[in-house]
Residue frames relative to the residue before (quaternion, step in Angstrom):
aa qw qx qy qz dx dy dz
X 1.0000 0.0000 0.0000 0.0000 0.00 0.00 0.00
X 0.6419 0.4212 -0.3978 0.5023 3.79 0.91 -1.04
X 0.7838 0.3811 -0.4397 0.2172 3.87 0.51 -0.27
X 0.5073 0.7031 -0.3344 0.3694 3.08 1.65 0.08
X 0.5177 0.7096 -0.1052 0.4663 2.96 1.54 -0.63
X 0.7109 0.3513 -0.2410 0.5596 3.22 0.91 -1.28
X 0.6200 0.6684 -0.2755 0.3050 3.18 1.01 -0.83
X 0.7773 0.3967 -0.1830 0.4527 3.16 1.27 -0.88
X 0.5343 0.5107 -0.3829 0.5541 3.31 1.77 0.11
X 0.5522 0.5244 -0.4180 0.4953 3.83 1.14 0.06
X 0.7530 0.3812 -0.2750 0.4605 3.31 0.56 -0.74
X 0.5090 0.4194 -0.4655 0.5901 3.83 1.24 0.08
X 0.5666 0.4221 -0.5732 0.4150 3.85 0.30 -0.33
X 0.6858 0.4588 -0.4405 0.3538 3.42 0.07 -1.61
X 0.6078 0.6207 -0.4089 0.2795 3.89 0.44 -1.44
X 0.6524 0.4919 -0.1813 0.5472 3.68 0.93 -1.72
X 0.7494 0.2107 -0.3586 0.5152 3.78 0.19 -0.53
X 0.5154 0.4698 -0.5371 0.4745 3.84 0.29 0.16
X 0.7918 0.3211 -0.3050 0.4206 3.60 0.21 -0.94
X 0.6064 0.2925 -0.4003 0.6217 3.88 0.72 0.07
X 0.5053 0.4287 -0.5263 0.5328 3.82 0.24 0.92
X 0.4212 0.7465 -0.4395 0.2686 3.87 0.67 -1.10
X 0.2396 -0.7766 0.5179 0.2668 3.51 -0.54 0.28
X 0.7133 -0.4470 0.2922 0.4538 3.68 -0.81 1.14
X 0.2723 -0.7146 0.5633 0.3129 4.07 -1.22 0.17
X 0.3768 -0.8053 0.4130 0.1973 3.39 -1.11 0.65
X 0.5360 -0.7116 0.2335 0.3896 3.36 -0.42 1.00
X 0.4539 -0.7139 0.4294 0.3162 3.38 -0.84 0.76
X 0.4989 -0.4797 0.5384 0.4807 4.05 -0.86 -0.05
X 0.3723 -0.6415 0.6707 -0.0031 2.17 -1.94 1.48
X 0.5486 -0.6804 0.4052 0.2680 3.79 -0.92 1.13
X 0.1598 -0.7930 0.5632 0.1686 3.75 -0.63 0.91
X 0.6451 0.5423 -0.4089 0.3501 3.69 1.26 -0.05
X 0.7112 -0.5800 0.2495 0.3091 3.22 -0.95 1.70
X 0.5836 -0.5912 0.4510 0.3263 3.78 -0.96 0.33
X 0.2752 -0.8178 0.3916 0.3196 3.66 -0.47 0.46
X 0.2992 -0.8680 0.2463 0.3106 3.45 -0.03 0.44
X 0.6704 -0.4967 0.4200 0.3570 3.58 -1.30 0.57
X 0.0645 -0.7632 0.5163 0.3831 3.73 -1.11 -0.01
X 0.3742 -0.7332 0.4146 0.3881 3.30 -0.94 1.03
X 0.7208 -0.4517 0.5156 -0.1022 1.91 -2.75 0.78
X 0.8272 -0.0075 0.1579 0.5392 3.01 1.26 -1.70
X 0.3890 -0.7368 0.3882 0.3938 3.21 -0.57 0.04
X 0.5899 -0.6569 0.1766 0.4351 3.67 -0.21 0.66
X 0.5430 -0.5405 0.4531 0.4557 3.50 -0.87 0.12
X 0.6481 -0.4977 0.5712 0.0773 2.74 -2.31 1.21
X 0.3654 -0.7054 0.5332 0.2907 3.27 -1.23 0.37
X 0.1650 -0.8611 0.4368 0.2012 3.55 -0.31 0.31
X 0.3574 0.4898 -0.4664 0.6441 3.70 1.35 1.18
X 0.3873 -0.6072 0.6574 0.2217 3.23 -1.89 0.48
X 0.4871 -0.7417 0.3824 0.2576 3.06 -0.66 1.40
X 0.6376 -0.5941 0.3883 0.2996 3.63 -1.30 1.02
X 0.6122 -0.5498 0.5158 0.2383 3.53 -1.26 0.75
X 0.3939 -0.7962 0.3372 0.3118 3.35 -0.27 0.68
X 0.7090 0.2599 -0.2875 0.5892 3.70 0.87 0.17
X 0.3491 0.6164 -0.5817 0.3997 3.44 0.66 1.00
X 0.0700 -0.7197 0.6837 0.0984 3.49 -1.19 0.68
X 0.6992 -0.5079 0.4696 0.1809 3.43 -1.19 0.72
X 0.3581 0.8200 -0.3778 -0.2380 3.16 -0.77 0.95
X 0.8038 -0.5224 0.1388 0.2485 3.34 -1.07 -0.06
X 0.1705 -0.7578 0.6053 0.1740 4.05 -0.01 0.84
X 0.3711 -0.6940 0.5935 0.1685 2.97 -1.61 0.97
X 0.0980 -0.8595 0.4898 0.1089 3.75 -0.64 0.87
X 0.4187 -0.7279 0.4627 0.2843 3.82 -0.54 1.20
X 0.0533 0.8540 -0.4854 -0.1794 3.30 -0.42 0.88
X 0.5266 0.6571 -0.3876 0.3751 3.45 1.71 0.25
X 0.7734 -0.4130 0.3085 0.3689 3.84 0.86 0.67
X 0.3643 -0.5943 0.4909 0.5225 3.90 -0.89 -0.49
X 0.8245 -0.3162 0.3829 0.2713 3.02 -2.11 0.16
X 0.4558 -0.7175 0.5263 0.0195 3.18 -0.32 1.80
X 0.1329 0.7912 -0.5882 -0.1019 4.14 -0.21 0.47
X 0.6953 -0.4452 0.2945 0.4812 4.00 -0.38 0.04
X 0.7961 0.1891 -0.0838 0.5688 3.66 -0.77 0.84
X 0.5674 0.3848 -0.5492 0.4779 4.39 0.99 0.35
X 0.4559 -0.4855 0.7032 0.2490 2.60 -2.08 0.25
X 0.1513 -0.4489 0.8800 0.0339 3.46 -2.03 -0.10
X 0.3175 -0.6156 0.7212 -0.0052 2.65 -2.17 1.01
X 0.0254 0.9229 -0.3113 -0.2252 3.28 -0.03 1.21
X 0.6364 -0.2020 0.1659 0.7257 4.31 -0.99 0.06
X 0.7389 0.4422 -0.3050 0.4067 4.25 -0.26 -1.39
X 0.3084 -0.8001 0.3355 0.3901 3.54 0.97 -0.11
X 0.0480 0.7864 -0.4668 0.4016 3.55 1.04 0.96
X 0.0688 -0.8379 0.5321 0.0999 3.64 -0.62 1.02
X 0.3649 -0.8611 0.3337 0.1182 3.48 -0.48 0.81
X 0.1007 0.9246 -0.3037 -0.2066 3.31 0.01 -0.01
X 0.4879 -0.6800 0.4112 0.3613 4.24 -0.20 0.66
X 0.0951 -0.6308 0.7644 -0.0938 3.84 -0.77 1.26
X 0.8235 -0.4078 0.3767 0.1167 3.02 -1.77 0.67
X 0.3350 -0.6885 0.5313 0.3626 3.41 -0.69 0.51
X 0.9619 0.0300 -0.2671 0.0493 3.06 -1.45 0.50
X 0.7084 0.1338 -0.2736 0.6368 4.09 -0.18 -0.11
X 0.0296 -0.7871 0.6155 0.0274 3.56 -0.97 1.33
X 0.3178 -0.7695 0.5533 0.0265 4.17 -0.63 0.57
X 0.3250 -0.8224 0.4657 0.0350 2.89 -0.30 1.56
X 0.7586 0.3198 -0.0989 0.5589 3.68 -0.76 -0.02
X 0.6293 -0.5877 0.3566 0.3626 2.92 -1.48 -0.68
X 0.8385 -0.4562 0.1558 0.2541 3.75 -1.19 0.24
């Protein structure tokens, strides 16, 4: 059994270094004759927005992605459902005293 074994972990080595030896594949040809075409079916979809004004420019909404306003001693629930809680700024002490 222990040489069968070994045996078959030699012959996975040899497999894995034979295939990361392999030499790179070459791309195959790409067709230059023209797609043939479907007949339609439908008529395309509508938009269902009123189209923008031409010299209108989008704008932009800022979106908070850092939660609400942390006050000393709250919690927050966070996206991982992990509850958080606000401690004091600075020097913090692990463990006990």
């Amino acid at each position: 059994m222990r040489k069968f074994l070994l045996l078959c972990n030699a012959l996975m080595l040899l497999a894995i270094l034979l295939a990361a030896c392999a030499p790179k594949a070459t791309p195959t040809a790409v067709a230059t004759e023209p797609p043939a075409t479907l007949p339609p079916t439908e008529a395309p979809p509508t938009a269902t927005e009123a189209p923008a004004e031409a010299g209108a420019t989008p704008t932009l909404e800022a979106i908070n992605l850092a939660g609400p306003e942390m006050a000393l001693h709250s919690t927050y629930l966070y996206v991982d459902r992990t509850l958080l809680v606000a401690v004091p700024g600075g020097p913090f002490v692990y463990g006990h005293k």
